[in-house]
C-alpha positions in Angstrom: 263.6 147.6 230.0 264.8 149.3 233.5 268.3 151.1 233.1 268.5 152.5 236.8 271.1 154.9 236.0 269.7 156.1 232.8 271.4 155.4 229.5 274.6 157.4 227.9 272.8 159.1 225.2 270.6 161.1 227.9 273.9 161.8 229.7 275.6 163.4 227.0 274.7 167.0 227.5 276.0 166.5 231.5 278.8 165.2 230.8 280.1 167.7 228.3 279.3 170.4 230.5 283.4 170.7 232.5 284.6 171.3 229.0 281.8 174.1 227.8 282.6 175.4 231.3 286.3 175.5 231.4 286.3 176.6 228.0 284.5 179.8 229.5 287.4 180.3 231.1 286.0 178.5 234.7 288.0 175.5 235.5 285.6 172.4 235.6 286.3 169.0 236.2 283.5 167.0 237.2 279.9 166.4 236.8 277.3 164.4 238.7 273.8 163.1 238.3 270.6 161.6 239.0 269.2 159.6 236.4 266.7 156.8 235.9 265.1 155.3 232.4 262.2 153.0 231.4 261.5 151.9 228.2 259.4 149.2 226.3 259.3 148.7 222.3 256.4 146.7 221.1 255.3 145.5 217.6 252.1 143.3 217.9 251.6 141.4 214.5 248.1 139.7 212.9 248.9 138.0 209.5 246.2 136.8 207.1 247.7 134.8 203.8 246.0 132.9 200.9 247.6 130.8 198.3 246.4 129.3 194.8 248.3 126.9 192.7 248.3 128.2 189.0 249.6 124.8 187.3 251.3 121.8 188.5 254.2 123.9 189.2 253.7 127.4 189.9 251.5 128.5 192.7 251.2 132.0 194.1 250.1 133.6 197.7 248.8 137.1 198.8 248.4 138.2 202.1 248.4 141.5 204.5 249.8 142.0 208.2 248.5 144.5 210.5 251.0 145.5 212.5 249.7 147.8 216.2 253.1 149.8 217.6 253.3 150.7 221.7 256.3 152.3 223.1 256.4 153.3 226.3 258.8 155.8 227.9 259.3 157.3 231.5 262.6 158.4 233.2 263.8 161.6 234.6 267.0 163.2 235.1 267.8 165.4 238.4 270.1 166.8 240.4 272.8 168.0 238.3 276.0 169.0 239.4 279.3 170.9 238.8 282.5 171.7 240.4 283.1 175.3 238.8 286.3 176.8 240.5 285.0 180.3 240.9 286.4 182.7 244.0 282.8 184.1 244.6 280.2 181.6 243.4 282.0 178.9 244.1 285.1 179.4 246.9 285.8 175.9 247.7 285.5 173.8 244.3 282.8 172.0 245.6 280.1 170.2 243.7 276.6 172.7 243.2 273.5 172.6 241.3 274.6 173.7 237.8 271.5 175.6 237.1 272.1 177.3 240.1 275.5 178.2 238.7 274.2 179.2 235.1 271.6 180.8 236.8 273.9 183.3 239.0 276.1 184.4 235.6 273.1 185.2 234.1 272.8 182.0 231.4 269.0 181.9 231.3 269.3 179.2 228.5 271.9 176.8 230.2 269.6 177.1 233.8 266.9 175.6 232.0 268.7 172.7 230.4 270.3 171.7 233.4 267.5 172.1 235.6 265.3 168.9 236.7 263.5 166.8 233.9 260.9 164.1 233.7 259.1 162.5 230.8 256.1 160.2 230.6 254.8 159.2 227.3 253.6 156.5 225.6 253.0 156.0 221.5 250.8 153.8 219.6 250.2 153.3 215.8 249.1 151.3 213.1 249.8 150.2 209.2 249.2 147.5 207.0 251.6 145.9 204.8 250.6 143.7 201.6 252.4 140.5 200.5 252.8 138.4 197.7 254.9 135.1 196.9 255.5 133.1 193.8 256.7 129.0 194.5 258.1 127.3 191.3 258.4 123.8 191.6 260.0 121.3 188.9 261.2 118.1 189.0 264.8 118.5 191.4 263.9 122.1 191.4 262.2 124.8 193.6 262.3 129.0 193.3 260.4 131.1 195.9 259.7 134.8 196.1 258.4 136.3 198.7 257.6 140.4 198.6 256.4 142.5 201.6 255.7 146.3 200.8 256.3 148.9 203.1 254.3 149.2 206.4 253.4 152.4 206.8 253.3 153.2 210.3 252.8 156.6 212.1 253.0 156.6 215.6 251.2 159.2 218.0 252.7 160.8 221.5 250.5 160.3 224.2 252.1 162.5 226.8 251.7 162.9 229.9 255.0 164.6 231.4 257.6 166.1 229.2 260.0 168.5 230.6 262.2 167.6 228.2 260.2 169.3 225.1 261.0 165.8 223.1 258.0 164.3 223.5 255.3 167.1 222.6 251.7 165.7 223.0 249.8 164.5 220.4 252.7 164.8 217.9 252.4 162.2 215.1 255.8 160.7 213.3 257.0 158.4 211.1 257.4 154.6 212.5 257.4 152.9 209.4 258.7 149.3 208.5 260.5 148.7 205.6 259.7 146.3 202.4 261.5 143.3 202.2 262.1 141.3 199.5 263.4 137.5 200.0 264.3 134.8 197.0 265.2 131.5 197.9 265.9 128.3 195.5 266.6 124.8 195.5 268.0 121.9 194.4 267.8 118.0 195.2 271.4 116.8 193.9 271.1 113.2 195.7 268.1 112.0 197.7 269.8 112.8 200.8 271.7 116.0 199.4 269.9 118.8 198.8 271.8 123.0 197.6 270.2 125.8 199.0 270.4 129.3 198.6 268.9 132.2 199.7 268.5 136.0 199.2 267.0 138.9 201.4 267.1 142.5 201.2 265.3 145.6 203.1 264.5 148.4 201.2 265.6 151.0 203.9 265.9 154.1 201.8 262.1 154.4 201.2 261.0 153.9 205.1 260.3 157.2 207.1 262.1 156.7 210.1 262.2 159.3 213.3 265.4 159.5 215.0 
């Protein structure tokens, strides 16, 4: 996904920068930009399942799916501007380079956040998750269980540009996908009426997520 103007949480630090500067006692009210973001999020998934039928009305299944992660992320952010209103560095309010400004009151720190950035990185991982199910079947009646443990995933930076220092190379985090357990049941009142009702829920706690 393109987002030819970049995306708000990228933009954050820019725009909070009239306030940090006006709170420094240097009247700031604007803040400018150039900004451009791709990003792609794939999960590829290969399932494999095999099912046995125990009696004339249970049956059970077991199964595994690999699943292969690629992200993809490449954007930079240039060009950013401020309209401190100081009488020497700054006479006539305009809009200047705000690492040129940090730079000339002797922020170090502040240059280098606001100076130009680029990233380039992809990351790729894989994991394997079990399954199992359970189908009772009686009469008017049907139960199913279905369990899928936790896939754990860790994903690797492949990086080829990162002036931002968020994407170091070769770094290695946690991607993983969490278990899910899903009942569902059953039940033929008439021949053309049939109750159903289902249940499914992610165990969210026990996945290792980076944010």
């Amino acid at each position: 996904m393109s987002f030819d103007n970049g995306i708000p949480s990228l933009e954050i630090k820019a725009a909070a920068l009239p306030a940090m500067i006006s709170a420094m006692g240097i009247p700031t009210t604007k803040y400018s930009l150039d900004m451009e973001f791709d990003g792609s999020s794939v999960y590829y998934g290969t399932q494999l399942n095999a099912t046995y039928q125990i009696c004339n009305y249970l049956s059970a299944a077991a199964g595994a799916r690999i699943v292969y992660a690629s992200n993809a992320y490449k954007g930079f952010m240039r060009n950013i501007k401020i309209n401190p209103a100081h009488p020497q560095l700054n006479p006539n309010n305009e809009m200047i380079l705000a690492s040129d400004f940090f730079t000339a009151v002797g922020s170090t720190e502040n240059a280098e956040k606001t100076s130009d950035k680029e990233a380039d990185v992809t990351q790729t991982g894989m994991g394997i998750a079990p399954i199992l199910g359970l189908n009772f079947n009686y009469q008017k009646l049907n139960i199913a269980a279905r369990y899928e443990f936790l896939t754990s995933l860790e994903t690797e930076n492949n990086t080829t540009i990162d002036g931002t220092g968020m994407f170091p190379d070769k770094l290695k985090q946690h991607a993983d996908i969490p278990a899910y357990l899903t009942i569902g049941a059953s039940y033929m009142i008439l021949p053309n009426l049939n109750l159903a009702v289902g249940f499914g829920y992610f165990f969210d706690k026990q996945a290792k997520m980076h944010t």
